[in-house]
C-alpha positions as CSV (number, residue, x, y, z in Angstrom):
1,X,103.2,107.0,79.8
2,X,102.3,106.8,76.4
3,X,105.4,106.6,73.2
4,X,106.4,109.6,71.5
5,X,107.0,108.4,68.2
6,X,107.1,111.8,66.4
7,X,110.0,113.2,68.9
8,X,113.8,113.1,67.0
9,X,114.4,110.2,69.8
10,X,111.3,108.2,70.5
11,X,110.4,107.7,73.8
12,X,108.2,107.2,76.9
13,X,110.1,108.8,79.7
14,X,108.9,112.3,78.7
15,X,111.9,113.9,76.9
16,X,109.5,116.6,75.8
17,X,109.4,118.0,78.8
18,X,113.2,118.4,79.9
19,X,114.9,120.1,77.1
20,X,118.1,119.7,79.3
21,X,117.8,115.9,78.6
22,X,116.3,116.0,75.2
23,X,119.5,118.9,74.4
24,X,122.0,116.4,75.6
25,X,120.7,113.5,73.8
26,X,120.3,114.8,70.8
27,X,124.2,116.2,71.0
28,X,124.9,112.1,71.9
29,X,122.6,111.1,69.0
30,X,125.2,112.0,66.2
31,X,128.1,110.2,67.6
32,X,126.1,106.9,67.9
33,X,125.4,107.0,64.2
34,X,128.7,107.4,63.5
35,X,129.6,104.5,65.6
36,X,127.6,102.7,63.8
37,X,128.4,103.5,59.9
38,X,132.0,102.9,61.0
39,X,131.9,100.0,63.4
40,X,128.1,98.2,62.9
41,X,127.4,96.0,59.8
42,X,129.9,95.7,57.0
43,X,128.4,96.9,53.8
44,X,124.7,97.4,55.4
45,X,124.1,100.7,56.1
46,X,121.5,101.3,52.3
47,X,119.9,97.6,53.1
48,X,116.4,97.7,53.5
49,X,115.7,94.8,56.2
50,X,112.3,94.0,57.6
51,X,112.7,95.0,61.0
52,X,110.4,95.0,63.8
53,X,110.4,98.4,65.8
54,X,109.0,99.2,69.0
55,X,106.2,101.4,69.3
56,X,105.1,100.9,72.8
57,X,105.4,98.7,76.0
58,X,102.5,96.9,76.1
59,X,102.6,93.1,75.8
60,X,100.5,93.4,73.1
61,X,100.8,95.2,69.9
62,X,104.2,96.4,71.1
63,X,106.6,96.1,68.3
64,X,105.7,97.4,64.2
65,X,107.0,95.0,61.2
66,X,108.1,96.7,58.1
67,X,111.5,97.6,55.9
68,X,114.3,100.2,56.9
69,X,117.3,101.5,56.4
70,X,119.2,100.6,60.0
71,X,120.9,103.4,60.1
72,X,117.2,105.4,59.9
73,X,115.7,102.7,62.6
74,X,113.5,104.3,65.6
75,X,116.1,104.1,68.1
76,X,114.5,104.9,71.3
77,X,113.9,104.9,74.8
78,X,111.3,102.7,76.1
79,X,110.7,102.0,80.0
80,X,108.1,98.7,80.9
81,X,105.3,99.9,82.6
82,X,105.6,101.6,85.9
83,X,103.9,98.9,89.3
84,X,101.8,100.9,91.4
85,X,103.3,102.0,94.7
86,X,106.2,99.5,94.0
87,X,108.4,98.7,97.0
88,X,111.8,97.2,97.4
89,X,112.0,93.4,97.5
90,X,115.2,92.5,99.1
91,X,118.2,94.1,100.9
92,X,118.4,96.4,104.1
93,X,115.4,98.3,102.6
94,X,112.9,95.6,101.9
95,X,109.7,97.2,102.1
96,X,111.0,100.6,101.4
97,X,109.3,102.4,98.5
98,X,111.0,102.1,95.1
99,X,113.5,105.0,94.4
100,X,112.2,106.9,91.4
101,X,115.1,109.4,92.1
102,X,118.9,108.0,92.4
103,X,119.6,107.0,96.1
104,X,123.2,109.8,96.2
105,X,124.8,107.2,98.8
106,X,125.0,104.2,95.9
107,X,125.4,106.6,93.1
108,X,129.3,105.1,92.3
109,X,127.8,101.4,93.0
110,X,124.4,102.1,90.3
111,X,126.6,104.1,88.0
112,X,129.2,100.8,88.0
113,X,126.6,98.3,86.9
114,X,124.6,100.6,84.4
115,X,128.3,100.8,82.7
116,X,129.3,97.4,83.2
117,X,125.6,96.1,80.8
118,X,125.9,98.8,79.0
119,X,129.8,98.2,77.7
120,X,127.8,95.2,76.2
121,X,125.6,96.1,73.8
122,X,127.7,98.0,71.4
123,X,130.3,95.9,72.2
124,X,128.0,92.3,70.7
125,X,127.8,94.7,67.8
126,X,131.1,95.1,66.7
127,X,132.1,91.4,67.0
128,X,129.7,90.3,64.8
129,X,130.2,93.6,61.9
130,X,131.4,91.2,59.4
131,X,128.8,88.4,59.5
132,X,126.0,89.7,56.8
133,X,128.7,89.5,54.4
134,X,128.5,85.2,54.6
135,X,125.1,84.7,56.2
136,X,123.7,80.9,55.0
137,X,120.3,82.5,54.0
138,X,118.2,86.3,54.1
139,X,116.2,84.8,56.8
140,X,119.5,84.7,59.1
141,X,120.7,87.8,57.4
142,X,117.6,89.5,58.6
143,X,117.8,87.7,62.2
144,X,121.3,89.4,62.9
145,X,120.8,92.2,61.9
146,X,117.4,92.8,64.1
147,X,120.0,91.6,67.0
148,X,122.1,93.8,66.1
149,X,119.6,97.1,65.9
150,X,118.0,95.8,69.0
151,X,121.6,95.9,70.7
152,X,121.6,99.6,69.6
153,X,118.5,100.3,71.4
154,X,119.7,98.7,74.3
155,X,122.4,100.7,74.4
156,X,120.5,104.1,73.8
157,X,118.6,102.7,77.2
158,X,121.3,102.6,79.2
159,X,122.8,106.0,77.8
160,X,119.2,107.3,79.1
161,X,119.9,106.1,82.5
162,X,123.4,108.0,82.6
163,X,122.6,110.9,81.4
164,X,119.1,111.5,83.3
165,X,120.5,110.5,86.7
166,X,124.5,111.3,86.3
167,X,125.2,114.3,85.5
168,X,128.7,115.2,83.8
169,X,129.7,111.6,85.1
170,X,127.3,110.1,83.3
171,X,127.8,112.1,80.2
172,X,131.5,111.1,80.2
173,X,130.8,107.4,80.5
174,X,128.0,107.2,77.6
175,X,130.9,108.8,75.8
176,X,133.2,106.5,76.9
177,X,130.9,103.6,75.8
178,X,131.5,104.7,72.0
179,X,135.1,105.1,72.5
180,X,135.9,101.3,73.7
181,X,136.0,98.9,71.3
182,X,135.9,95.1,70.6
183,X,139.1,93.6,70.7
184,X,140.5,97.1,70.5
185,X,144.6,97.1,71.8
186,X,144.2,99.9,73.4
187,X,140.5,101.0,74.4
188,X,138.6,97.1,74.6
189,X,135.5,96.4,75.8
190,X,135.1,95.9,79.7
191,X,134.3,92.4,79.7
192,X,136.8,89.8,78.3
193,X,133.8,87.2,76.4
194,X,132.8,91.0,74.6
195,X,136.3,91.0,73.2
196,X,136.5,87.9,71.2
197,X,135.7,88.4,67.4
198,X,132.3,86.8,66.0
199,X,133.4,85.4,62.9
200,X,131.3,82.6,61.8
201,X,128.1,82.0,61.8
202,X,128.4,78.9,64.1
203,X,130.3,81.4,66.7
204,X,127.1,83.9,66.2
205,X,124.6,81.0,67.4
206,X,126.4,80.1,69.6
207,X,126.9,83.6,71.6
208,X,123.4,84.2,71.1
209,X,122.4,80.8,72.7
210,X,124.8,81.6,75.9
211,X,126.2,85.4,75.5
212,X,122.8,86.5,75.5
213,X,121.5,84.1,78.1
214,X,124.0,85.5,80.4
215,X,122.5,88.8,79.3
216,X,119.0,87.5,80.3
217,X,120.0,86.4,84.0
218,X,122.0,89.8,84.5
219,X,118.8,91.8,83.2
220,X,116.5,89.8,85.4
221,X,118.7,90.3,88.5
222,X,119.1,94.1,87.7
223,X,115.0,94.2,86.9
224,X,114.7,93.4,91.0
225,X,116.6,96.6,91.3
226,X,115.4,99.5,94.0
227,X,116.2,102.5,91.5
228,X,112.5,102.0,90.1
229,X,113.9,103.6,86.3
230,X,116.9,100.4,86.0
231,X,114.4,98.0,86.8
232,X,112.0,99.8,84.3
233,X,114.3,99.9,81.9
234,X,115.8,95.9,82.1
235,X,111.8,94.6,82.2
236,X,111.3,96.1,79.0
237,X,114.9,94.6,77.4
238,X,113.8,91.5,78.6
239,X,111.3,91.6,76.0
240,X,113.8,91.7,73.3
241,X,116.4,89.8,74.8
242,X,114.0,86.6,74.3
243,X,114.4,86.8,70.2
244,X,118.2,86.9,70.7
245,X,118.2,83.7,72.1
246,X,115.7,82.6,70.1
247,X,118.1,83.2,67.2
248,X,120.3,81.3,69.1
249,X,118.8,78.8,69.9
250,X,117.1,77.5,66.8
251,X,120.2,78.3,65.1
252,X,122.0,76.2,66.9
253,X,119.5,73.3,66.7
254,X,118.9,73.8,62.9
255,X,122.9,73.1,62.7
256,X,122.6,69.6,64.8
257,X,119.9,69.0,62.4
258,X,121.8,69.1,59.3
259,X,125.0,67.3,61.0
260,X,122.4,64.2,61.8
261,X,121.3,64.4,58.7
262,X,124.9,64.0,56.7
263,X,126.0,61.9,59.4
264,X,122.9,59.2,58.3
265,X,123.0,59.9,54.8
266,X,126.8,59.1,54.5
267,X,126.8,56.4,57.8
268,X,129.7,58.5,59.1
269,X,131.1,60.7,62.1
270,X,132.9,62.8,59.7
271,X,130.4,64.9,57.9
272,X,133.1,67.9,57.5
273,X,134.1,67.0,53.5
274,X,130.2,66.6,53.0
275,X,129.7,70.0,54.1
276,X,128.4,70.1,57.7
277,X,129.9,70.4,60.7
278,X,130.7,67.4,62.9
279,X,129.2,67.1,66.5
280,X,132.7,66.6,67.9
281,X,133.3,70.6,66.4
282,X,130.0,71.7,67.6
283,X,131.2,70.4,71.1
284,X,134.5,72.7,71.2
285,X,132.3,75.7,70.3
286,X,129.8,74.9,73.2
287,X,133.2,74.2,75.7
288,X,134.3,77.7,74.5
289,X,130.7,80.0,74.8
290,X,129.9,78.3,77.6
291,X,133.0,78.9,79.5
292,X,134.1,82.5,78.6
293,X,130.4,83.1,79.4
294,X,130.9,81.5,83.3
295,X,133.3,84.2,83.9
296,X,130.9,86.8,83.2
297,X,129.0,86.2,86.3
298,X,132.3,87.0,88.0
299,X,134.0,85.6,91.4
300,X,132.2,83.0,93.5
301,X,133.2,84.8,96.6
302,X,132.5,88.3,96.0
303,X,131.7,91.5,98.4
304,X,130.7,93.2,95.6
305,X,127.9,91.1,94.6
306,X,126.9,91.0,98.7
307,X,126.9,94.5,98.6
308,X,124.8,95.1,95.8
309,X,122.1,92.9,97.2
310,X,122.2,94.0,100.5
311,X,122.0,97.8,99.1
312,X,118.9,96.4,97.0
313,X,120.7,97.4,93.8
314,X,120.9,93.9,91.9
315,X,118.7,90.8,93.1
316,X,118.7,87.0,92.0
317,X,117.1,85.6,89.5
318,X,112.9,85.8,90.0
319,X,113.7,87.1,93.4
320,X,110.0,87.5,94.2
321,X,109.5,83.3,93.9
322,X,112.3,82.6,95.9
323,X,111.2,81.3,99.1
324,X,113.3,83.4,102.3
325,X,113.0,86.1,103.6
326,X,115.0,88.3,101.4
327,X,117.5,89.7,103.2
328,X,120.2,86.7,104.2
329,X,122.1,88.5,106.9
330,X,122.7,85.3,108.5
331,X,122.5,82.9,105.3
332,X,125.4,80.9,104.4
333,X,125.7,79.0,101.1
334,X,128.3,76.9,99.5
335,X,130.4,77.7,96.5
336,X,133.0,75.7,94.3
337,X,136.2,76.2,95.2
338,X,140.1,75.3,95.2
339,X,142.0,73.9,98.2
340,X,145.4,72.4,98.1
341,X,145.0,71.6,94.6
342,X,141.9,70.0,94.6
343,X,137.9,70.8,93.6
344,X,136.2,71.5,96.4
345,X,133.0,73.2,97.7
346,X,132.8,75.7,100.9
347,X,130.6,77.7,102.8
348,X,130.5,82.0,102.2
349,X,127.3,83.9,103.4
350,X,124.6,83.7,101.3
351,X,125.5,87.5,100.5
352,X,129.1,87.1,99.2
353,X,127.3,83.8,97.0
354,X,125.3,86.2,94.7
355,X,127.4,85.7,91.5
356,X,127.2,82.0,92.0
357,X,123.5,82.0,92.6
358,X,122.7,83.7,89.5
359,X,125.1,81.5,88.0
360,X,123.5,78.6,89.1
361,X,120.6,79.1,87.3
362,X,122.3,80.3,84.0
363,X,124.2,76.6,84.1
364,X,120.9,75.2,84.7
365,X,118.4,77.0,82.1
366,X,121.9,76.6,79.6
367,X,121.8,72.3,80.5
368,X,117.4,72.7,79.3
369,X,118.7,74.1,76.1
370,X,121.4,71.8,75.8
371,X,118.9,68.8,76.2
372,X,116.9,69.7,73.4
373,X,120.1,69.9,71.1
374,X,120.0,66.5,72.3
375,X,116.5,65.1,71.4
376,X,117.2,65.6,67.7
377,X,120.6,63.5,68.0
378,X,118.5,61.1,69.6
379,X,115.5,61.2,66.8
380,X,118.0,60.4,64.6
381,X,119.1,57.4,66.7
382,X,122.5,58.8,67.3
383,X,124.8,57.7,69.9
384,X,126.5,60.9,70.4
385,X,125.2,63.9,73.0
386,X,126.7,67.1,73.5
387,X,127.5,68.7,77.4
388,X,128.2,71.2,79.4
389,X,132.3,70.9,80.5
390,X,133.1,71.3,84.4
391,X,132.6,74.7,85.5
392,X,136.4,75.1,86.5
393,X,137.2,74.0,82.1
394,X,139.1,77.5,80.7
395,X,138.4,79.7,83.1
396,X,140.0,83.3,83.5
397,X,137.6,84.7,86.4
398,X,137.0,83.4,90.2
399,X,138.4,80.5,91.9
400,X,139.4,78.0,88.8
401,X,141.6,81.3,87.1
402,X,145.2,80.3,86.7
403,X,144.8,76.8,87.0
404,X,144.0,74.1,84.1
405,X,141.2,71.5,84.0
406,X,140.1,69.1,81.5
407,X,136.2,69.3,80.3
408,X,135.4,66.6,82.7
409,X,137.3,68.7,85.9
410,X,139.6,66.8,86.2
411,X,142.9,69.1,86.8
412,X,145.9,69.1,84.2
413,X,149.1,70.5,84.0
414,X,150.6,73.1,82.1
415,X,152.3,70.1,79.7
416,X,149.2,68.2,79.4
417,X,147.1,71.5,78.7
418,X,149.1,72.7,76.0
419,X,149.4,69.5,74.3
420,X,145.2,68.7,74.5
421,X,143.8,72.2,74.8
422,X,143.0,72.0,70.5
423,X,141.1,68.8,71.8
424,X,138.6,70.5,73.8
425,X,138.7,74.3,72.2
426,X,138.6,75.4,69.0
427,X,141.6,74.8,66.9
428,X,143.3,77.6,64.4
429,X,142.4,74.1,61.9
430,X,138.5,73.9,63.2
431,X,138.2,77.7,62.8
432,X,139.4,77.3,59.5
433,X,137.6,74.7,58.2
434,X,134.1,76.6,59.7
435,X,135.5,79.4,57.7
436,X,135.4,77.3,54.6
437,X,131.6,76.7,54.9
438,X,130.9,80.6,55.5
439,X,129.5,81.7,52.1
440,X,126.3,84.0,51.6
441,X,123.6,82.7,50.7
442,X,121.2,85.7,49.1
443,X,118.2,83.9,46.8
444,X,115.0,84.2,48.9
445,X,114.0,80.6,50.5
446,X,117.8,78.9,49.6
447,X,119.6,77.9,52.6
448,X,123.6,77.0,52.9
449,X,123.9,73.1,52.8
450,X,125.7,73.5,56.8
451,X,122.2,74.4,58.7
452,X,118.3,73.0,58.3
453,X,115.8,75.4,57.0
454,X,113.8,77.0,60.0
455,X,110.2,75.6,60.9
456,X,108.9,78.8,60.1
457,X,109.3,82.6,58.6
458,X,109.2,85.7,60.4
459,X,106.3,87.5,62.0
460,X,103.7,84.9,59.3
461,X,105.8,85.7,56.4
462,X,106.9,82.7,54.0
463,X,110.3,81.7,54.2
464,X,110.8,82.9,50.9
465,X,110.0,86.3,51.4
466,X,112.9,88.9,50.3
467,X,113.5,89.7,53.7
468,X,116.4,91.6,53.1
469,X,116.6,94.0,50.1
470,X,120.4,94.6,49.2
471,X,121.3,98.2,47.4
């Protein structure tokens, strides 16, 4: 189906032709953008950014480059594609046709994990408000805030899903999505790793190289999905998602970079009074993303998880590569857990391993990225590396909550914890410091002395273009 571009809500799911929808929507519409002016970007909303906006769902030619205001960006609902005569990969209903329409017996279990990725996006947004006001040059000014819009949109898409297939339910829960909040007393977000506040610019890297990584696993397993519009809906985020961790990424690699730099420039460790950021820092931030983000697969053992793969609601990761025959009733698998106060593995059904499956691959793709953070320590002909601490290191979900273990596994006590956790996490003093480094950086092509320039500017623009015009 082709975009409507000139509708109020651009779309490709029709909306012209259920004024029921478009009417509810459109009643949703002005208490999103009020979200936003209150809760999105500090002191944004009459920046013109150059922002790319989709116009259609094709790999090619999908997405237009050009200024806005973000509170005037295209929000919209965009669904991938539709696969001819598409049929259910995995579960009880292998081989079923796809559901186009909701399946009323898993209505509570679909409705739960729309919610649960949808709590998300808005949720990224808030943390990181504050950020444009100390961003180390306009080309990551413009980066975070095309994360941010595109966190919107995916938002909007999940809103679609609720109120097309829900009902009143689903109208109360889109709702309810506005009314949580990040780090909010009272009302936070669902998830505990969309709680904690964004407040540096190595934080934001560093959720975008994991937070959103988690976010790409959890769209990929939810793209398997029977309910043909969900799976629709996460291909097409996918597409998206990818510049998220891009940001990431290469943010994260530009700051190695400039530590390697300083540290052979000045033939020292301590980089921090020459104005970078030390590996050893760059190590507690990695320990933290990467462990809150863990948790977010949730428990190891889980009936939840079997159930949603066994109803054909959620898959794993690439299910169609996977090598079995997709339905595991008699599968077992091992998963990590804790027995008489030791680290152990132990064997579930394959079903109730689902979390740690998709898990499994998010610690594995996260270890690739992590070895290319390495390769420029080791051009420089450093003897340093950063890793990946133990999966049971600070964790609050599954089988390692409630206990303590150093970044290596090995299992502390409450004494030992509270005297080295500012060892391995980051301190109230490395937050600070970070902080001191946080200044804006606004003269097209200048870049803050913590972080390498990029390689490259955006969509064949110079790196000195204006890509941010402030008002």
């Amino acid at each position: 189906m082709q975009v409507d571009y000139n509708e109020r809500i651009p779309n490709n799911v029709g909306l012209a032709d259920d004024r029921r929808l478009l009417r509810a929507l459109e009643r949703w519409q002005p208490a999103f953008l009020d979200w936003w002016r209150e809760l999105g970007p500090v002191g944004a909303l009459e920046h013109e950014v150059y922002l790319r906006t989709a116009i259609g769902v094709d790999r090619d030619g999908w997405a237009h480059f050009d200024y806005a205001r973000m509170p005037d960006y295209r929000w919209g609902i965009f669904l991938a594609e539709p696969v001819p005569e598409r049929r259910i990969g995995f579960g009880i209903h292998k081989g079923e046709p796809a559901w186009q329409e909701l399946p009323g017996e898993y209505r509570a279990e679909l409705r739960r994990l729309i919610v649960t990725q949808g709590d998300t996006e808005p949720a990224s947004v808030e943390q990181q408000c504050r950020l444009g006001l100390s961003a180390p040059s306009l080309y990551d000014l413009r980066n975070l805030y095309q994360v941010n819009v595109e966190e919107g949109r995916h938002l909007w898409a999940m809103v679609y899903l609720l109120h097309a297939f829900f009902g009143r339910d689903g109208r109360e829960e889109a709702d309810e999505m506005l009314a949580r909040h990040a780090g909010d007393a009272d009302k936070p977000r669902t998830l505990e790793a969309f709680n904690e506040p964004i407040d540096d610019w190595l934080s934001f890297f560093m959720y975008t190289f994991f937070q959103d990584r988690d976010g790409k696993f959890q769209l990929h397993a939810l793209s398997e999905s029977g309910f043909d519009p969900l799976s629709r809906t996460c291909r097409f985020m996918l597409t998206e998602e990818a510049h998220h961790m891009f940001v990431g990424e290469s943010g994260v690699m530009r700051i190695v970079q400039r530590t390697c730099e300083k540290m052979r420039e000045h033939d020292t460790d301590d980089v921090g009074p020459f104005g970078a950021i030390p590996l050893a820092l760059l190590q507690k931030w990695v320990n933290f993303h990467y462990s809150i983000c863990l948790d977010l697969f949730g428990s190891e053992d889980s009936t939840n998880a079997a159930n949603y793969y066994a109803m054909g609601l959620k898959g794993r990761y690439q299910e169609s590569k996977i090598d079995d025959d997709h339905v595991l009733a008699d599968r077992m698998a091992t998963v990590p857990a804790l027995e008489d106060g030791k680290l152990v593995s132990r064997e579930v059904t394959a079903l109730k391993a689902m979390n740690e499956t998709l898990r499994d691959a998010f610690v594995a793709d996260s270890q690739r990225g992590i070895n290319r953070f390495n390769k420029v320590i080791d051009h420089f002909g450093i003897d340093a590396a950063l890793c990946l601490p133990h999966r049971a290191f600070h964790r609050n979900i599954g089988a390692f909550a409630g206990i303590h273990a150093a970044p290596d596994g090995t299992l502390v006590d409450e004494a030992t914890w509270a005297a080295r956790h500012d060892e391995w996490l980051p301190s109230a003093a490395d937050r600070a410091f970070v902080q001191t480094l946080m200044h804006p950086v606004t003269e097209p092509g200048a870049m803050a002395g913590w972080i390498a320039q990029p390689r490259r500017g955006i969509h064949g623009q110079p790196l000195d273009y204006r890509y941010v015009e402030f008002h």
